[in-house]
N, C-alpha and C positions, 0 to 999 in steps of 0.2 A: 325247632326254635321258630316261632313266630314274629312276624314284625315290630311286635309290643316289646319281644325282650332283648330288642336290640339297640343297644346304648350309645348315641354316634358323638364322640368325643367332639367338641368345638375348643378350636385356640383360639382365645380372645388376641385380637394385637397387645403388645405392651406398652407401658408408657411412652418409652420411645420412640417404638415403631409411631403414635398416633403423631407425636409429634414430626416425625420424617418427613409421615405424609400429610401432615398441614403447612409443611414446608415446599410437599411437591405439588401439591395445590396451588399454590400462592404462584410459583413461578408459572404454571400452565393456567391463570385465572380462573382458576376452580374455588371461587372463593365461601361460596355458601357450603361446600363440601368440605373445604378448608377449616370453615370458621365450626363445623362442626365437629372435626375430630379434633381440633382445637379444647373443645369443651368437654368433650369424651376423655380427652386426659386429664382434665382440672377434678373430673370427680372422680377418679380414678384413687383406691383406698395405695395407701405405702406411697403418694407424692412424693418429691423431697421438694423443699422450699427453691431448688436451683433449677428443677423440670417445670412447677410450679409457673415460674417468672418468665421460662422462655414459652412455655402455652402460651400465658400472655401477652408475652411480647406479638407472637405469632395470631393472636385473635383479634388486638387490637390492629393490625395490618388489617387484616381479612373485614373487622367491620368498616374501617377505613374505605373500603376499596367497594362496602355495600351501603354506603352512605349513613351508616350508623357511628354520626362523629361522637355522640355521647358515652357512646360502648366502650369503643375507639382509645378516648380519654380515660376512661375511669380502669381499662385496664391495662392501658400502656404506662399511666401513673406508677400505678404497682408495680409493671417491671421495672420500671425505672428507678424506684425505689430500692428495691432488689441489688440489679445489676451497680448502680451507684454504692450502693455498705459494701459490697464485695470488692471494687474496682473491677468491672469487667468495663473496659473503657470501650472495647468492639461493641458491646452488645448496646453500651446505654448511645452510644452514636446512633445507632440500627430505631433506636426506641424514637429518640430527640427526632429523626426523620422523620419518621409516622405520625408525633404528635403536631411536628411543624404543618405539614398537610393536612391537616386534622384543624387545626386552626383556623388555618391559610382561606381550609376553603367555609367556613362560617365567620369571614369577615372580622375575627379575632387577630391582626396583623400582628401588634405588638407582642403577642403570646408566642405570636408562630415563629415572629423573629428571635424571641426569646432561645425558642427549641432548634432552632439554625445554628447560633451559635452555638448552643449547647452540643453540637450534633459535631461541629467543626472541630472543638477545643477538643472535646472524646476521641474522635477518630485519628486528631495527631497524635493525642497519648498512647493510642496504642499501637500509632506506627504502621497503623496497616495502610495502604494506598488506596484500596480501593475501597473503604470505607472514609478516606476523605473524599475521591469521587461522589459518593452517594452522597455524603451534605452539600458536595460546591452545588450537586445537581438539584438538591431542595431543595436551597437556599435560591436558587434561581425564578426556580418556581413561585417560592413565596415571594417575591421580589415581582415577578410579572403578577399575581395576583394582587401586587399594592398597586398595578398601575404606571411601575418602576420599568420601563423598557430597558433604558440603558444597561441598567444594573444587571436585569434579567441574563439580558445579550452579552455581558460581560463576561457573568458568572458562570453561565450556558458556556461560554468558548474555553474557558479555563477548565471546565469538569469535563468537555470532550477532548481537549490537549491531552490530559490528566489520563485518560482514557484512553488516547492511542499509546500510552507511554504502556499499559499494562496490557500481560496475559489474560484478559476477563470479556469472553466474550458478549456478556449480559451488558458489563457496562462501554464495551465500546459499541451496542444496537442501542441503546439507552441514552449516551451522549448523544449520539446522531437523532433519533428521532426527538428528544426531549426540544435540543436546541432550532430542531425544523419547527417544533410546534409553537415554540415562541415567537416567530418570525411571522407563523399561520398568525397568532393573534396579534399581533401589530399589524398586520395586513389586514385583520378587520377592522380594529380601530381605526385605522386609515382611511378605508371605506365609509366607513358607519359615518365618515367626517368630511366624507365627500373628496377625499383628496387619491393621488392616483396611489395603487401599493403594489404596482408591478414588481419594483425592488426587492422587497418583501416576501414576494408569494415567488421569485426567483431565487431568491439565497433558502427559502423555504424546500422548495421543489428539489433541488441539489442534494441538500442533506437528509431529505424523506425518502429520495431514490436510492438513499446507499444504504440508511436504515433498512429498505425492506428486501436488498439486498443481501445484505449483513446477515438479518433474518432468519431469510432464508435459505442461506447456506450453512446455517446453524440447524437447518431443520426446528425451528422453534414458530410454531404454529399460530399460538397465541399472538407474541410478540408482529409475526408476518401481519396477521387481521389486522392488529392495529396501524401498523406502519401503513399498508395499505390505506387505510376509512384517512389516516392523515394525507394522503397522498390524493384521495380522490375528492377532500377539501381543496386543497392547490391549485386541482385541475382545475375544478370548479369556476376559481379565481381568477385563472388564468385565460379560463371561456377556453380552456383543452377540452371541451366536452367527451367528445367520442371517445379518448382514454381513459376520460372520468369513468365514465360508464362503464367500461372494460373493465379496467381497476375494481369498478365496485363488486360487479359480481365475481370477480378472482375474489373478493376478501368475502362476500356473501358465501362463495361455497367453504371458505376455509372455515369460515366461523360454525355453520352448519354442520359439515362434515367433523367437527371436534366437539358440538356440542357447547360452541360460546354463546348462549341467546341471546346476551345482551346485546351482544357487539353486531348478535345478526340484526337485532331490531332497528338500531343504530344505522345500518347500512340500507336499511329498508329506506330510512328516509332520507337518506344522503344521495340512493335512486332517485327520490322521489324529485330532488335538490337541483339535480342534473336536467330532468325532463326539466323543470322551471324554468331552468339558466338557458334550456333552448327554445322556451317562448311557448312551449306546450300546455298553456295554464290547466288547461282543461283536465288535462290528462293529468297533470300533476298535483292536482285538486281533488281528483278520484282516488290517488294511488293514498292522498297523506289524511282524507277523512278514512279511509278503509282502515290507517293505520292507527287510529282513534278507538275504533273499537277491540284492539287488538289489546287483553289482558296486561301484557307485557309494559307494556308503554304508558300504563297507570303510574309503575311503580318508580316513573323517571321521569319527576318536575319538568328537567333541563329540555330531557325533548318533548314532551308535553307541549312545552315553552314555544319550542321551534317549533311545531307544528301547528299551533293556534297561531302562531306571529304570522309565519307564510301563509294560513289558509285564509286570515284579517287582510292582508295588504293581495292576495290574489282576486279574492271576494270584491274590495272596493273597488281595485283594476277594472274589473268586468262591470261596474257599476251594481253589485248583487247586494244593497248597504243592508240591510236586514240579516240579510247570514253573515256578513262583514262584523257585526253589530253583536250577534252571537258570541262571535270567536274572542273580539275584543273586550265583552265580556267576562267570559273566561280567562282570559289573558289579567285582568283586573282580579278576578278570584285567584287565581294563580301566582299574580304577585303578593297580594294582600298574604294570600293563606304562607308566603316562603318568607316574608317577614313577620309574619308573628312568629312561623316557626323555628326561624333563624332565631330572633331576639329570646324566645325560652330556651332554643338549644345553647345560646350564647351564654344566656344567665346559669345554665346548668351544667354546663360545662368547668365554669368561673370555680360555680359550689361546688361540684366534685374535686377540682383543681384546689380548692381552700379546705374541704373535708381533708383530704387527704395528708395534705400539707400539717393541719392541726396534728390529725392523728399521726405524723412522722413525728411533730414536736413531743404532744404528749410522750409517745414511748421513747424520746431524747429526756426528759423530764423525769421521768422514771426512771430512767437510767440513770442519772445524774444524783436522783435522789438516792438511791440504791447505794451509789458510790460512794455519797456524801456519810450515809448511817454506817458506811461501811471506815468512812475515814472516821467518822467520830468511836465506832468504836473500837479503831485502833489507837487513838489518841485516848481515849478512856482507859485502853489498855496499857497506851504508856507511859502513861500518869500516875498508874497503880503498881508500874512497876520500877518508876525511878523518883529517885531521891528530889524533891524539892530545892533545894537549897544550891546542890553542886550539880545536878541533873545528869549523877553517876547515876547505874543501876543502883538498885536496894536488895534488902535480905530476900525480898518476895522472887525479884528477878534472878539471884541465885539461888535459889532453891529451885526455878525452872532451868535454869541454863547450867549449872555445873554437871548435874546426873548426865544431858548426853555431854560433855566434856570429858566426860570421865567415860562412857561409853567409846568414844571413841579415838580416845589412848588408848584404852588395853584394847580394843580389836585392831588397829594399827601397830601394836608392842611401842608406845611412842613415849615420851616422860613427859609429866605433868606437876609443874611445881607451883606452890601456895606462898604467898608473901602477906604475912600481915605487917602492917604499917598504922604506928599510933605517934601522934606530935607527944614529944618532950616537953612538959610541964605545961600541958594547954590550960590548965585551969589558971594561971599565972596571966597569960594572955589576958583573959577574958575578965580578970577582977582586978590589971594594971587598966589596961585599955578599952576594954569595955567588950559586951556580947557582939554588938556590931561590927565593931573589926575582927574578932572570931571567926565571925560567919565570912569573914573578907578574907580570912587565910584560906578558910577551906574551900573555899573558891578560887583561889590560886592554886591550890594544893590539886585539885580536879585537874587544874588545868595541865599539869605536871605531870600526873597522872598518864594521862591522855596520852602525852606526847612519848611516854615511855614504853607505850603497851600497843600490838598490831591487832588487825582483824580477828588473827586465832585467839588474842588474850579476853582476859574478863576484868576490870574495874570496878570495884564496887566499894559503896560507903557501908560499912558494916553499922555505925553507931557514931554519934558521937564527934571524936576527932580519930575515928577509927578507920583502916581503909581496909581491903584486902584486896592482891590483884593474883589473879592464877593466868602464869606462865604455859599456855599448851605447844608441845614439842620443844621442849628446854628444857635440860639438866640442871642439878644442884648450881653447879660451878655458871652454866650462861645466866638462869634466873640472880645468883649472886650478883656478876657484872652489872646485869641492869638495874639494881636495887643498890649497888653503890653510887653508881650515875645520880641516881632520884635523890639520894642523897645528899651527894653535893651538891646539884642544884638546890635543894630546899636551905643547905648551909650558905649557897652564894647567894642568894635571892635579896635584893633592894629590900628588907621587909621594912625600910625606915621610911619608904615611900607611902606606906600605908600608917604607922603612928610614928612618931619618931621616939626611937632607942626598941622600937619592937625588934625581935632576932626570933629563929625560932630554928630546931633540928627535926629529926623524926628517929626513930627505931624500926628496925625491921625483922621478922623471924622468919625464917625458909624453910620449908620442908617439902621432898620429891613423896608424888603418890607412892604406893609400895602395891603391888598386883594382891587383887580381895581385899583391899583394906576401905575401910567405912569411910564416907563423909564424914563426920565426927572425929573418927582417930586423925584423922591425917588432919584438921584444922587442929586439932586439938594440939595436936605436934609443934605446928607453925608457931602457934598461940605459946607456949613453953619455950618455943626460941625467942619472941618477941620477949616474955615474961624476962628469960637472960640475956637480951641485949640490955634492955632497960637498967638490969642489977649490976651488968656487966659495966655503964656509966653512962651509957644513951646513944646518940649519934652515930649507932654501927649497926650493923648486918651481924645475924647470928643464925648458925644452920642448926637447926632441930637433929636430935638424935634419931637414927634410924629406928624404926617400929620394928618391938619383940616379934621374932618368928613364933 
């Protein structure tokens, strides 16, 4: 056997397995790895609409976290749509968080507050704790991204309270560092404002040291890098330099050593941050144009941002206004180019958010309509099969409904008895008093009816002033009792409330099914007892003879 005829079996992962591990991504910030087995399951042939919705739940994180807020949205929509017709109350909480950040950070506030709440009201319904943690903690956020400190720092202490109270160790490194980072950026604002934010960068410092503790005694790598880069911001603040420093390359080798680039880039320049804050311009004007030409740091505005701002205000320090003049330049493309593309990702985000929206309604509309033809043609249907007049069934509707009646007496062995019922001298009625009050008895007559016969029985206007009712699971002797009842009532009845000197009785003939015996015979029976009640003098019950063996 040669090498050609050897056929090496490959297992694909399955859908779930992809899903796992865009879930174990996501926690280790492996997000471009994440976001792609993410999509490895979406095309994945045998989907179900419920694996479908968590892919997406799960990709719209992962673009979230790669600055693809349009991706982000359009398919965190979808899950949300999903998990909402199903009530999965866990999962649309998890969604409503992602899309709040998703908003939060494209200047869309009122959206993102929107998905807070939503995020909030979900995660009580489904009672779980620590899915109300993860909204107080985005709700916090988006609340420092409006500017809102109080609120931020409110919201912040209540999702880390919330967090000591639970077994979860994700979210009690998550309350600590989240709520240090809100205190970091009030500490810049502070600054930026010329005011002192020692305070600040002190209640900061406290709770990023037990974050990166927390960490890592969780052995959680990822989470460590960051806590630290937050930590050697603080320093920074603080003019801790020499720790800063220390700090940074502990998170530069963590980030390396696991293969975080970003977070290594990131820390590149937060070295660079440190030499600055020690008056080293020189030095630290080398290290952050070196970091300009580095691939990496294309694909990230924000430090871009910082790195053209520091190298602008080092340059003019030194009096260098020409390369100062550069950067500021850039600094001006840089804004310009995040506001146009803020304002189209804002606008398309909007449209995605209103496509989506329509297309929920439309297939609400469809549905609705569907429902609608479906009531109309049971209303068609029960129009054609009851009586106008008394809005008894009619002959059409016994002719459907007796056969399984009869079906299921004789597989039960159970008795099934027939009552025809015709008014005494209706024609007299109707040429004293007229067709109009006619039609007014038999409509009392229904009503009467009604009130004599249960679920098992059957009501119907045969013709006329004619009834029939079939008694199911009733004997000669019980259907009798309740046909003398009907009777006196029709004999006690006010009829002079409707003409005066109107009276009116009825007739009745009875007859029990007999085992094999026809529809036909056995009405036909009934019909012969009614015939000799009538002859018999009217106003009585009369039981049909038993059918020939």
């Amino acid at each position: 056997m040669n090498a050609h005829d050897v056929v090496v079996a490959v297992t694909l992962p399955s859908i779930d397995d992809l899903i796992e591990e865009s879930e174990l991504s996501n926690s280790s910030g492996r997000h471009r790895e994440g976001a792609a087995q993410a999509e490895k399951a979406l095309v994945r042939p045998g989907l179900t609409a419920r694996q479908q919705a968590h892919a997406r739940q799960l990709l719209s994180l992962h673009r979230l976290r790669l600055g693809d807020f349009e991706a982000c949205v359009s398919q965190g929509l979808l899950a949300l749509e999903y998990f909402t017709a199903h009530g999965d109350f866990l999962r649309q909480s998890r969604v409503h968080c992602t899309l709040a950040l998703a908003f939060a950070d494209t200047a869309l506030h009122e959206t993102a507050l929107q998905h807070v709440l939503g995020a909030l009201s979900a995660a009580r319904e489904s009672g779980d704790p620590v899915a109300e943690f993860w909204a107080l903690s985005r709700s916090s956020m988006v609340h420092g991204a409006m500017g809102d400190a109080t609120r931020d720092i409110e919201l912040g202490r209540r999702a880390l309270a919330l967090a000591q109270t639970l077994d979860d160790p994700e979210s009690a490194f998550v309350g600590l560092n989240n709520l240090g980072d809100s205190f970091l950026q009030i500490a810049r604002g502070q600054h930026a404002q010329g005011l002192d934010a020692t305070a600040a960068l002190e209640e900061a410092l406290v709770l990023v040291r037990e974050s990166v503790a927390v960490a890592a005694a969780q052995g959680h790598y990822f989470y460590e890098t960051i806590a630290r880069t937050n930590l050697v911001s603080v320093l920074i603040g603080l003019e801790q330099h020499g720790e800063a420093r220390e700090q940074g390359w502990l998170a530069k080798a963590l980030a390396k050593a696991h293969g975080f680039r970003n977070l290594e880039v990131d820390i590149d320049a937060q070295l660079a941050d440190v030499v600055r804050a020690e008056g080293r311009l020189e030095e630290a004007t080398t290290m952050m144009t070196s970091q300009l030409t580095n691939h990496d740091v294309e694909d990230d505005p924000a430090l871009l941002t910082r790195l053209h701002k520091a190298l602008f205000e080092m340059h003019k320090e030194r009096g260098r206004f020409e390369q100062a003049l550069l950067h500021h330049e850039e600094l001006h493309a840089l804004a310009l180019r995040s506001t146009v593309q803020t304002a189209g990702l804002q606008s398309q985000m909007l449209i995605n958010t209103i496509e989506i929206e329509q297309a929920h309604h439309e297939a609400e509309r469809s549905q609705l309509e569907v429902q609608m033809e479906r009531l109309r043609a049971e209303e068609m249907d029960l129009q054609a099969h009851t009586d106008s007049l008394t809005r008894l069934p009619n002959r059409r509707a016994l002719d459907r409904q007796l056969p399984p009646m009869m079906g299921r007496a004789h597989d039960s062995v159970k008795p099934l008895c027939a009552a025809m019922i015709d008014f005494d001298h209706f024609k007299r009625v109707n040429d004293v008093h007229g067709h109009a009050k006619g039609d007014e008895v038999l409509t009392v007559m229904a009503t009467m009816l009604r009130a004599v016969t249960r679920d098992t029985d059957l009501a119907v206007r045969v013709g006329g002033e004619e009834f029939l009712l079939v008694f199911g699971d009733t004997t000669l002797e019980g259907a009798a009792v309740v046909c003398e009842r009907l009777l006196a009532s029709v004999r006690s009845y006010p009829w002079d409330t409707l003409a005066p000197g109107l009276t009116c009785t009825v007739s009745a003939g009875l007859a029990e099914l007999e085992p094999s015996e026809s529809v036909s015979a056995w009405l036909a029976r009934a019909d012969a007892a009614l015939y000799a009640a009538k002859h018999g003098g009217r106003d009585q019950v009369s039981r049909g003879e038993v059918a020939a063996s």
